[in-house]
C-alpha positions as MATLAB code, in Angstrom:
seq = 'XXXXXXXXXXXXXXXXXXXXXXXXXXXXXXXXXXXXXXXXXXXXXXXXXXXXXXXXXXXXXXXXXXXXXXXXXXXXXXXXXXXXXXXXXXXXXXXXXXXXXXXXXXXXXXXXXXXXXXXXXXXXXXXXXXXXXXXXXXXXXXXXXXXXXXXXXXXXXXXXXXXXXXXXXXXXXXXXXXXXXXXXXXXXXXXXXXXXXXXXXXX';
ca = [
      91.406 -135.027   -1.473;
      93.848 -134.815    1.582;
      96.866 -137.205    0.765;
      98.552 -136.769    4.563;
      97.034 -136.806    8.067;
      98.773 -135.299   11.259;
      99.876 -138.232   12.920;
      99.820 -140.460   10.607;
     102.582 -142.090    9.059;
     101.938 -141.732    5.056;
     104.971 -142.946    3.703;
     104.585 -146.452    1.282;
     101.158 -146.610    2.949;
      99.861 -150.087    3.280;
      95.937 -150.882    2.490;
      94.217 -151.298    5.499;
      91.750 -154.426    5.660;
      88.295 -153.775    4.674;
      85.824 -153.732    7.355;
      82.432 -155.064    7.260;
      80.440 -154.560   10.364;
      76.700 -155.800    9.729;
      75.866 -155.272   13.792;
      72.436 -153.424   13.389;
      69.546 -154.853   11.275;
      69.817 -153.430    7.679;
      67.371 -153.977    4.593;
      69.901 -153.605    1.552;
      72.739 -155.825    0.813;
      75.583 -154.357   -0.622;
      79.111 -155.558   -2.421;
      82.464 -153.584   -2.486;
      83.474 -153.778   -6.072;
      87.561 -154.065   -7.021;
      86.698 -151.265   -9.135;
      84.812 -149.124  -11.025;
      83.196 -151.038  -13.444;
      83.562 -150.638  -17.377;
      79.459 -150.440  -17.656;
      77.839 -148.070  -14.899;
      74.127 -149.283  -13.936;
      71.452 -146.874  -14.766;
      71.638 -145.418  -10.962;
      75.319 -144.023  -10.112;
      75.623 -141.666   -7.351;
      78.634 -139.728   -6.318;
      79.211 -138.252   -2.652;
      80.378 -136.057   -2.293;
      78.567 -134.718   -5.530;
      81.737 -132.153   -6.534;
      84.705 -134.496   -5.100;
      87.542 -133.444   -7.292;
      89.338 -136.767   -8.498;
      86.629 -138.735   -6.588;
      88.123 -142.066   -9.272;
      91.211 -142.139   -7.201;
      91.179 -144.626   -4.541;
      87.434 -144.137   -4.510;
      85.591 -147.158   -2.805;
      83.170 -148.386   -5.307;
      80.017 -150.032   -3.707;
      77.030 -152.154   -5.130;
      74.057 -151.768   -3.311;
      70.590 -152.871   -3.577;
      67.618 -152.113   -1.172;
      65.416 -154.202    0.331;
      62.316 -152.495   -1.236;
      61.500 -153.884   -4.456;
      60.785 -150.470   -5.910;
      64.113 -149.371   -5.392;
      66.734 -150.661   -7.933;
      69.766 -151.125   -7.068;
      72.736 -148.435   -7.515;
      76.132 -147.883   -7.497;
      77.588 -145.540   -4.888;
      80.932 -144.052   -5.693;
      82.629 -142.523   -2.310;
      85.315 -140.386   -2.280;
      88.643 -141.752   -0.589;
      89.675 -139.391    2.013;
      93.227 -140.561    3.760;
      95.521 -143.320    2.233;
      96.217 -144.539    5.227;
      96.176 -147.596    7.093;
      95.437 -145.944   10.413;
      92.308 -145.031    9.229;
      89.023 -147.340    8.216;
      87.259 -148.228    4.988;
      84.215 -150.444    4.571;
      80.706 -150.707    5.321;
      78.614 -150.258    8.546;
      74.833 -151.287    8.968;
      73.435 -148.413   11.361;
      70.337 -147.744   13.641;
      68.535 -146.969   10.329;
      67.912 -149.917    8.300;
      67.832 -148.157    5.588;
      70.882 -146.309    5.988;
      74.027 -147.497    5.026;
      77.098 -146.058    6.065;
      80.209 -146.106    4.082;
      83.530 -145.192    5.038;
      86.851 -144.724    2.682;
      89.666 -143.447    4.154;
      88.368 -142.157    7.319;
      85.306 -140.370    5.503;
      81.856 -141.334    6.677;
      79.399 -141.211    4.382;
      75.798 -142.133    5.434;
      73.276 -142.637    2.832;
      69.568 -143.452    2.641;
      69.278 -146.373    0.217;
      65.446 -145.782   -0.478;
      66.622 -142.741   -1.562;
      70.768 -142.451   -2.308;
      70.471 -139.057   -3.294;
      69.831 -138.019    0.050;
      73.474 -138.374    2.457;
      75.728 -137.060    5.165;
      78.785 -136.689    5.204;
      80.284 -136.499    8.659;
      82.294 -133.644    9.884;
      84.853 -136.165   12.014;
      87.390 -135.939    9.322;
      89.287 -138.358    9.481;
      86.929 -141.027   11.534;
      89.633 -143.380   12.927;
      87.370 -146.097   14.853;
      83.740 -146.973   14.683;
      81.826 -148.814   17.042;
      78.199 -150.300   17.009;
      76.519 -149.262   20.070;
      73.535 -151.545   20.110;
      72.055 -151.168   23.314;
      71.625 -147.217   22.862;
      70.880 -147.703   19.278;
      73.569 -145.627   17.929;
      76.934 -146.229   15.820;
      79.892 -144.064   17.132;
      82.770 -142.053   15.449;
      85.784 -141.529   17.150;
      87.714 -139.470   15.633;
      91.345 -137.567   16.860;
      89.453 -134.827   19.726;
      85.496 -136.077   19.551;
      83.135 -138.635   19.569;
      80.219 -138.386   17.116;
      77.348 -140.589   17.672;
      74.575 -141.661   14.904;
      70.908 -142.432   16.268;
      67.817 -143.551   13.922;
      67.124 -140.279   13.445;
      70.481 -138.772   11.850;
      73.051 -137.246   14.137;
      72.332 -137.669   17.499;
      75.316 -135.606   19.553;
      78.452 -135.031   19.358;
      80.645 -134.843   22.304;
      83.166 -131.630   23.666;
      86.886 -131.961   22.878;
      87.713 -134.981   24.862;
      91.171 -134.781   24.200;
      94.375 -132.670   22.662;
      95.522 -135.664   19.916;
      93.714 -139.017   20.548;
      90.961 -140.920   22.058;
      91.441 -144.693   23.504;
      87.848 -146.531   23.736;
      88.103 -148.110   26.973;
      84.543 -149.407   27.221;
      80.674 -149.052   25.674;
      77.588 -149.986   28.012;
      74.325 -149.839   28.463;
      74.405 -146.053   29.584;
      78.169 -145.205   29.787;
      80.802 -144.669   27.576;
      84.659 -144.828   28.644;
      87.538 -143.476   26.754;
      90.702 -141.986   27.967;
      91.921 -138.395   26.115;
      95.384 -137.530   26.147;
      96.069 -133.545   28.117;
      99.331 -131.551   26.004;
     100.089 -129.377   29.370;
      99.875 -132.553   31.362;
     101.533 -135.394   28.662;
      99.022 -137.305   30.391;
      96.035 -139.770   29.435;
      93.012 -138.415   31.398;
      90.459 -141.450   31.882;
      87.049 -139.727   30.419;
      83.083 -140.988   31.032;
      80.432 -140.224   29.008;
      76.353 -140.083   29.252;
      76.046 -142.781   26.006;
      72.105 -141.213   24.934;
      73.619 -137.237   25.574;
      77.628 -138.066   25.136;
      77.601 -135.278   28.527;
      80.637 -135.879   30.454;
      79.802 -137.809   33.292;
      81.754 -136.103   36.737;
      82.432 -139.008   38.793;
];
């Protein structure tokens, strides 16, 4: 896995804070374990499924669906950045049965009726999530892009928005406002997205 990000300051990284963002309505609870534990349960799934040295830093999560004929498992998730610029934790998403997991800045979203079944997102690293419940989506912002999540899987992702950096500004009903910083210009450039076709928005 990557050990240093552009950008990022990797020197005597610091943990960041787990998040746990429960916003949309989810039908699995789930538990972030310290570690892997001595005595795997009878489901263990790995994602990616050939992560070299997926045991270091992995995040280690306990879930269990909602659906009594789905037992719970244990989903091991590859760290991606150790860096505190960048998220870890769990996200409920417009899928209820879809839980998304993030270590490092890798997004992993996986069906829990059916774990073997995931995505991992492209945005590598994803360095801010937010719930966009109105428009029924969860978005990725990651260093150029915004990648947003729908019920159905993926639902767009957005141009290059900026040359290093995006700054959320604001999330409504229909539009999304960022700014994206422009090399040539050293400037921020104040940005507006369509939120259902993340189109740029001319004002």
């Amino acid at each position: 896995m990557d050990s240093s990000i552009q950008g990022l300051a990797v020197s005597a990284p610091t943990p960041a804070p787990v998040v746990i963002d429960l916003a949309f309505p989810h039908r699995w609870r789930a538990l972030i374990l310290p570690a892997r534990p001595a005595i795997l349960p009878a489901r263990h799934f790995v994602y990616p499924r050939h992560a070299e040295e997926v045991e270091r830093g992995a995040l280690e999560v306990l879930i269990w669906p909602e659906a009594e004929e789905s037992p719970q498992f244990l989903a091991t998730c590859a760290l991606g950045f150790r860096d505190p610029a960048v998220p870890t934790g769990l996200w409920s998403t417009p899928n209820p049965n879809e839980v998304c997991a993030i270590s490092g800045g890798y997004a992993y979203l996986i069906d829990t009726s059916a774990p073997e079944r995931f995505t991992m997102l492209p945005s590598r690293p994803v360095l801010q999530v937010f719930p966009a419940l109105s428009a029924g989506l969860l978005l990725f912002v990651g260093h150029r892009t915004i990648l947003a999540w729908g019920l159905g899987g993926q639902a767009w992702e957005s141009e290059i928005l900026s040359d290093e950096g995006l700054t959320i500004l604001s999330i409504g009903d229909s539009l999304l406002r960022c700014l994206g910083w422009e090399m040539r210009t050293d400037k921020e450039t104040p940005i507006t997205l369509d939120i259902l076709t993340g189109l740029r928005v001319v004002p």
